[in-house]
Backbone as numpy.savetxt, mean C-alpha at the origin, in Angstrom:
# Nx Ny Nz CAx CAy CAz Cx Cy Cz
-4.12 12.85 -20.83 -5.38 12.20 -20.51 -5.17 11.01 -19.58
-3.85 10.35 -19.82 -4.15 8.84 -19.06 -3.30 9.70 -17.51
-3.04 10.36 -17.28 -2.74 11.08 -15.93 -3.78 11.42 -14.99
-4.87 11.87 -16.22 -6.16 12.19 -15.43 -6.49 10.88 -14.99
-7.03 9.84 -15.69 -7.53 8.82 -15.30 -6.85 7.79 -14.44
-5.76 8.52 -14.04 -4.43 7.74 -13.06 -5.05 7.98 -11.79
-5.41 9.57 -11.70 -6.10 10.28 -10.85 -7.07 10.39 -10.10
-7.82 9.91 -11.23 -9.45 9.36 -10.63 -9.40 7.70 -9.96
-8.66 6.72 -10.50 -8.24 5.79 -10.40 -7.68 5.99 -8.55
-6.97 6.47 -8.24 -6.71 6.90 -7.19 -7.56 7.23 -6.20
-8.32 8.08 -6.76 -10.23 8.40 -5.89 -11.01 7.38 -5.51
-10.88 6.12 -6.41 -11.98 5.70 -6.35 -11.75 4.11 -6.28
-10.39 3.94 -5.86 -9.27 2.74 -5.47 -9.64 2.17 -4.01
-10.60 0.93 -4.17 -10.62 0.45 -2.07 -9.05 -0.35 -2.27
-8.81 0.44 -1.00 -7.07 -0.05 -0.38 -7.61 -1.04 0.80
-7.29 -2.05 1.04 -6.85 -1.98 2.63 -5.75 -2.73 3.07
-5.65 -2.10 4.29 -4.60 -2.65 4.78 -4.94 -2.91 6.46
-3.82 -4.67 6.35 -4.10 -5.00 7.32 -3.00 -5.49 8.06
-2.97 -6.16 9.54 -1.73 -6.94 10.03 -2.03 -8.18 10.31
-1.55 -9.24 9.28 -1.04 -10.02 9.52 0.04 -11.05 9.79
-0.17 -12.07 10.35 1.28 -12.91 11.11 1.52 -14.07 10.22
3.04 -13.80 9.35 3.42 -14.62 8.37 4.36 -15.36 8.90
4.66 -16.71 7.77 5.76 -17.24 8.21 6.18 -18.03 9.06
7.03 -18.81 8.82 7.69 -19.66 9.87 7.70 -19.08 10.95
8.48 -18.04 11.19 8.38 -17.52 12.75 7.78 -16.30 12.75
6.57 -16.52 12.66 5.60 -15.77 13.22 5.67 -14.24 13.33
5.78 -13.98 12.14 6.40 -12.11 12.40 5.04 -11.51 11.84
5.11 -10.24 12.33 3.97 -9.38 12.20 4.12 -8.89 10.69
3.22 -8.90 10.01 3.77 -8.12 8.74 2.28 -7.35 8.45
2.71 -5.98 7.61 1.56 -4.77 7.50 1.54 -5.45 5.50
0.04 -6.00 5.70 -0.35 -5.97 3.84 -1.36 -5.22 3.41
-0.81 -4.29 2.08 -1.83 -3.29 1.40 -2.24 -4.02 0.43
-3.75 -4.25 0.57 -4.12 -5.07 -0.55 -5.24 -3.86 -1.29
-5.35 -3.98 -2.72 -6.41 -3.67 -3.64 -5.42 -1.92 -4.43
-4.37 -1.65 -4.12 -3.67 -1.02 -4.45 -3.10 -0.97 -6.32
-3.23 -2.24 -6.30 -2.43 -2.81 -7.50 -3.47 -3.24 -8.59
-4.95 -2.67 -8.29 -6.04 -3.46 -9.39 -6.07 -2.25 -10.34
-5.67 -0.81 -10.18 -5.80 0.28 -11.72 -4.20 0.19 -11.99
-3.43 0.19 -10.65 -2.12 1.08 -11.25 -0.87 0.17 -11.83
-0.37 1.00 -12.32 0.43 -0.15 -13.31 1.81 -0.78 -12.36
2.67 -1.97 -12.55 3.42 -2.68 -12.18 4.76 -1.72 -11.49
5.24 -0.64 -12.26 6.19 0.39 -12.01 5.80 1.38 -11.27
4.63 1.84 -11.17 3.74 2.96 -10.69 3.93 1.92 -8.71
3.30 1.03 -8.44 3.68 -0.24 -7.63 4.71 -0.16 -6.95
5.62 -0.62 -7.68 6.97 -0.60 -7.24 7.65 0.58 -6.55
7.47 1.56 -7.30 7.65 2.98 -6.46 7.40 3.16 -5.21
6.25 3.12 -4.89 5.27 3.55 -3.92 5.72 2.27 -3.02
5.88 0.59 -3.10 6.47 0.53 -2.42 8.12 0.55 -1.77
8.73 1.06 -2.72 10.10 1.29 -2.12 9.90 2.89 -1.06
9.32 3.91 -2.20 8.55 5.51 -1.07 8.57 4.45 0.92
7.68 3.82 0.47 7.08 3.51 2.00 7.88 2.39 2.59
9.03 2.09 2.30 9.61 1.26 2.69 10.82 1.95 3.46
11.15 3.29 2.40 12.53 3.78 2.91 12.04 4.95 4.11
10.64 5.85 3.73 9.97 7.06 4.67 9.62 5.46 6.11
9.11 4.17 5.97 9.00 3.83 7.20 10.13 3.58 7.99
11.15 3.45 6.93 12.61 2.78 7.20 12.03 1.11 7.81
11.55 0.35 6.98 12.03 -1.25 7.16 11.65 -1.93 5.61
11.72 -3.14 6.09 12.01 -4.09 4.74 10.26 -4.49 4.44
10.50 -4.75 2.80 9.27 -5.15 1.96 9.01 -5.55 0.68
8.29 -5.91 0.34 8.23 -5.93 -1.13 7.12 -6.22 -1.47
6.63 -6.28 -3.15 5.42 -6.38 -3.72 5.33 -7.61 -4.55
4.19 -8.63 -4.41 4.24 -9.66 -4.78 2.77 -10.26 -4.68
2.19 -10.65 -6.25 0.49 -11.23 -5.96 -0.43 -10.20 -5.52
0.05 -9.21 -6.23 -0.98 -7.62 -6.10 -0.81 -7.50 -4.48
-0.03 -7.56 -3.95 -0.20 -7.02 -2.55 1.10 -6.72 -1.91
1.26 -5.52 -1.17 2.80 -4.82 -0.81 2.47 -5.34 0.89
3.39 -6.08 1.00 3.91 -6.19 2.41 5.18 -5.76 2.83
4.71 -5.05 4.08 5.90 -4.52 4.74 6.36 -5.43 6.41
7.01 -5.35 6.77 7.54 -5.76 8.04 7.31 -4.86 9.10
7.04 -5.49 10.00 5.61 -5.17 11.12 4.58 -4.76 10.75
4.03 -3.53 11.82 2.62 -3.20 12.44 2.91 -1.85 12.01
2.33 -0.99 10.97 2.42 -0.25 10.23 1.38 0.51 9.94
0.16 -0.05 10.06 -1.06 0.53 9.66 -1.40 1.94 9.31
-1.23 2.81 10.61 -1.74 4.01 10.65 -0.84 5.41 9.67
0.51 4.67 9.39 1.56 5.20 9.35 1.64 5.38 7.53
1.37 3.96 7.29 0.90 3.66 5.74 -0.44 4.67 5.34
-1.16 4.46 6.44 -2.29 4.99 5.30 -2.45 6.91 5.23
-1.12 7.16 6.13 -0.85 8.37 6.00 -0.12 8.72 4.98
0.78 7.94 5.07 1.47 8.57 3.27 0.64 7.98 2.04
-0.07 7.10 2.41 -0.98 7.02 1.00 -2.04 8.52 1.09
-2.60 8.31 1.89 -3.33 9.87 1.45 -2.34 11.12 1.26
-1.30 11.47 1.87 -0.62 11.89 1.16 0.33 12.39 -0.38
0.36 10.56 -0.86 0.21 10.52 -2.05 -0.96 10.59 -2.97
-2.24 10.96 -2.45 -3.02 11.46 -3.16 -4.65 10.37 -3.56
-4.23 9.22 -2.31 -5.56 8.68 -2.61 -6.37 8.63 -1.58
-7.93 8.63 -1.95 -8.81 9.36 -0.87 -8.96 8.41 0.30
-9.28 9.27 1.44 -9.04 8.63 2.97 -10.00 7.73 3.01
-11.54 8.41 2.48 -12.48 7.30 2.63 -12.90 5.90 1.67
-11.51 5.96 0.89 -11.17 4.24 0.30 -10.46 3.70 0.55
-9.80 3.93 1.91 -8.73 3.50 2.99 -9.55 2.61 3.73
-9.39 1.04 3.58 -10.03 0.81 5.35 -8.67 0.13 5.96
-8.44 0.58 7.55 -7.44 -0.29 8.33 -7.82 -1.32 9.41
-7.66 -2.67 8.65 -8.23 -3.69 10.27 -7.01 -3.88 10.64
């Protein structure tokens, strides 16, 4: 039962993701925010190491939100629908 509702959770999840410029020196970084409000802490973690090693660069998850290093956008929200959550609770600015 809680698989199903992992599932639907997934359906009905607003993601977005955006690029912003962090940091001391000014680096581009790709953040998925609203990812982390059904699914659990390990479930998280996964998904971002998945998209860290399929983008091949560096990241991590921290304050409900997975940042990756650079400009990533289009690339992310392909393996998230891939992994199974719907396109039209994707937005990319």
């Amino acid at each position: 039962m809680s698989e199903i509702l992992r599932e639907l959770d997934k359906e009905t999840t607003r993601i977005v993701i955006s690029k912003q410029i962090r940091g001391k020196y000014r680096k581009i970084s790709t953040v998925v925010i609203g990812i982390a409000n059904r699914l659990k802490d390990s479930e998280i973690t996964t998904i971002t190491s998945e998209l860290k090693s399929k983008i091949g660069t560096g990241g991590t998850y921290k304050e409900g939100q997975i940042i990756l290093q650079g400009d990533h956008r289009e690339i992310v929200k392909q393996l998230l629908i891939k992994k199974g959550f719907n396109e039209d609770s994707i937005e990319v600015l």
